[in-house]
N, C-alpha and C positions, 0 to 999 in steps of 0.2 A: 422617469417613472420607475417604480418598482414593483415586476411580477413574484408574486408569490409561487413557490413550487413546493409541496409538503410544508417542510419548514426552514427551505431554508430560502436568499432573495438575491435575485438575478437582477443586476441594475446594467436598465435598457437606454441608448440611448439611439438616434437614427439610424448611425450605423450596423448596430448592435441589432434591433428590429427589419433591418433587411438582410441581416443574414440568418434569422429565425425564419423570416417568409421561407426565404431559399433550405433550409432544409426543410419544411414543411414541404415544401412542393418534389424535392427530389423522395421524400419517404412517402407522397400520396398514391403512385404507380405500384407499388407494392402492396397496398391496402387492399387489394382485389384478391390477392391470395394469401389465404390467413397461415399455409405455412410456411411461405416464403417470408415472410415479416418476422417469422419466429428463427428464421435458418441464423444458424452463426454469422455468415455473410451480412447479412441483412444489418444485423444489430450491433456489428462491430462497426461497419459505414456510417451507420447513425452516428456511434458513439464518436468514428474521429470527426463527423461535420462539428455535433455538440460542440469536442473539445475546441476545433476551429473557431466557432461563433463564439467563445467563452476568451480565446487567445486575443481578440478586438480589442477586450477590455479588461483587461488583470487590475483586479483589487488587491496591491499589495497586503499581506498579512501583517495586525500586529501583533502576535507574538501566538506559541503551538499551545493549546488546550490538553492533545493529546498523544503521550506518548508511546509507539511502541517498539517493542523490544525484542530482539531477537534474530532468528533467520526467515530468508521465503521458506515456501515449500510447506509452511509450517501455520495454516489458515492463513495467510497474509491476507490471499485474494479477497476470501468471505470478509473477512472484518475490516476489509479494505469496502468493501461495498456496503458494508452495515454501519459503517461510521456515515456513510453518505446521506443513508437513510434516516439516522440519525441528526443530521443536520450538520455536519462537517463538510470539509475540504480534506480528505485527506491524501496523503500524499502514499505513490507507491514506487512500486521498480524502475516505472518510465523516467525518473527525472533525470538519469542518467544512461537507459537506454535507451527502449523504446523511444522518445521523444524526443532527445536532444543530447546525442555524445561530447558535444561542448562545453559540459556541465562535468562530466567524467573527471577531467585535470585537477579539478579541484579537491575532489573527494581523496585521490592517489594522493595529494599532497598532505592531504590532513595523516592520513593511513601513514605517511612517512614520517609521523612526527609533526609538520605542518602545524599551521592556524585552523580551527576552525570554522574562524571568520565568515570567511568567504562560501562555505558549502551553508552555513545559516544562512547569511543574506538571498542566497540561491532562492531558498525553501521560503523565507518570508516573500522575495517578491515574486513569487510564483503564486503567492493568492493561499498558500496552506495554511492551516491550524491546526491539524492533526498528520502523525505519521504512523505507517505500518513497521512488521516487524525487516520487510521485505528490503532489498538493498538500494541505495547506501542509507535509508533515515535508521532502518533498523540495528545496525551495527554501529552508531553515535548515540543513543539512549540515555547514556551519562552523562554528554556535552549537552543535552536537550534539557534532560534533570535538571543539570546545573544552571541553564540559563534560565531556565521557567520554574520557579521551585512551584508555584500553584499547579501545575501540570500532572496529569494523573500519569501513570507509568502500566503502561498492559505489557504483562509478559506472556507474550504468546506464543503459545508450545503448539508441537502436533499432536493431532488427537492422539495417535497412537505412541506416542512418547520417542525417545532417544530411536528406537529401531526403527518405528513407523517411518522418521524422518531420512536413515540411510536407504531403508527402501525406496523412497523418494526420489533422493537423490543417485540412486545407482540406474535409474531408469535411462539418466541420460538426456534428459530434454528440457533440463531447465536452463532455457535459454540465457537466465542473468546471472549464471554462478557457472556453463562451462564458455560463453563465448561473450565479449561483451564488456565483461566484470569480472572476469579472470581473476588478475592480481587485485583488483581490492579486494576480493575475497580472499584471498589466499594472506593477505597480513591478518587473520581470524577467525579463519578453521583451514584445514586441511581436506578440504572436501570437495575443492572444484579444481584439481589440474586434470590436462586431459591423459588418456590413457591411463588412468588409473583404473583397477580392477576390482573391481565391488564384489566378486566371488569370492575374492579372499577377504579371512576371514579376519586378519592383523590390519588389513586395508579399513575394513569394514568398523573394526574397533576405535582407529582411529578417528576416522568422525563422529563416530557417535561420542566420544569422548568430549572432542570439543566442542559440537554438540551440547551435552550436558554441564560441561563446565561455566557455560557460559550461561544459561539459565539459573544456574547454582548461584554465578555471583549476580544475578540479577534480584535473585530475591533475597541476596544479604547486604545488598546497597542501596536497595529502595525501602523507604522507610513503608513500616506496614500500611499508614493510613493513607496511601499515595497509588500503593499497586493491586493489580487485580490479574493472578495467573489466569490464564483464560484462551480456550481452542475452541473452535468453531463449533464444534458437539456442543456445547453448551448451551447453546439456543441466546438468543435474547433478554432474557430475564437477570443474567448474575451482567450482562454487558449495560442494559441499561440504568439498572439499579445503582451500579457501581459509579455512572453519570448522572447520576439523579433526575433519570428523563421515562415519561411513559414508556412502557414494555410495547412495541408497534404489535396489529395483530397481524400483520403478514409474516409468511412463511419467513424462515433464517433465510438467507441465499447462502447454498454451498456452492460454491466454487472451488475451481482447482486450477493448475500450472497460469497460472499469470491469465485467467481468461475475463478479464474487468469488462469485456466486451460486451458480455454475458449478466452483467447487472443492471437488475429494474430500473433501476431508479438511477438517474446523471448523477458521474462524480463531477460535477460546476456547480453545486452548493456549498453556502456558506454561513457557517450560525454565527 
């Protein structure tokens, strides 16, 4: 059978139905207190059971709708949770940390020259059809291009442009660019070894450089009628127009440092 959830459809089958009971019942004890159901806690547990009951049954993808492009830090998270809403799968930082480091080898290969065979196959049979700008989908953009030409291209920048994003990044806590993902970052900016010093000011130029250069050559290799520059500030309207889907009347969801935890709506849809 198949439930409906906004728009996008979760195909249930025995299995799959008794491990919805089982998070229903482990999330009804908390129903009793409406701000413990809203605690970080709370909603990050939901989300790994979801992912869990979701893991039963992988509908392989055929092929990405949506592309994006770019680095985390940089709205990945938001547009990562508004593609959801929107009726995708999309794919973010986990598929190589968070979730499963055995996925990692493959992406260093590619970064080395490599196929990138094998990090596609990954992403189709993990059920995606859209990627963020966030690592590794985001730094392969032009192998996605190339394999999908129907595919739309988001180049998504931070709000606050090239500085916004060193300030970002000089905090120090972005868990998939200084531990993790190190070197595949590092074959594509210079902006995640450790002990580097973000007070300096040649330090500081440096990423921002690559940074911008890399957004530069995003919107001279994506052809116009394909891409849509786009940060989180933007609300809704130029994201859904741009997919030619109703504008939702729910709030945007801002998010920040990788916190998917934190989104309304399940990323286990699929349009």
């Amino acid at each position: 059978r198949n439930y409906m959830y906004h728009s996008g459809v979760i195909h249930c089958d025995l299995k799959m139905f008794m491990a919805w009971v089982t998070l229903i019942a482990l999330t009804l004890p908390g129903l009793a207190d409406a701000e413990e159901c809203h605690s970080t806690s709370f909603l990050q547990n939901k989300v790994r059971i979801v992912q869990s009951v979701r893991s039963l049954k992988v509908q392989p993808s055929t092929g990405i709708k949506i592309i994006g492009a770019g680095f985390g830090r940089s709205s990945s998270t938001s547009v990562q949770c508004a593609l959801a809403r929107l009726g995708y799968y999309p794919a973010g930082g986990g598929i190589t940390f968070r979730e499963n480091k055995k996925f990692l080898p493959a992406w260093l290969d590619w970064a080395r020259g490599g196929s990138f065979e094998p990090c596609l196959q990954q992403v189709l049979q993990l059920g995606y059809n859209a990627t963020t700008s966030d690592q590794p989908t985001g730094l392969a953009w032009k192998e996605f291009m190339d394999r999908f030409p129907a595919a739309k291209v988001l180049n998504i920048e931070h709000p606050l442009g090239a500085q916004g994003f060193v300030d970002s990044v000089a905090k120090g806590d972005w868990l998939g660019c200084f531990t993790g993902q190190q070197e595949l970052m590092s074959y594509f900016m210079d902006c995640c070894n450790f002990g580097l010093n973000f007070t300096d000011s040649k330090r500081r130029e440096v990423c921002a450089n690559d940074y911008s250069r890399t957004h530069e050559k995003i919107k001279r290799t994506v052809p116009a009628h394909r891409l849509l520059t786009y940060t989180a500030s933007d609300g809704w309207e130029p994201l859904a127009n741009f997919l030619g889907l109703p504008v939702p009347d729910d709030d945007f969801p801002h998010l920040s440092g990788g916190k998917v935890g934190m989104c309304p709506w399940p990323l286990d849809t699929q349009r």
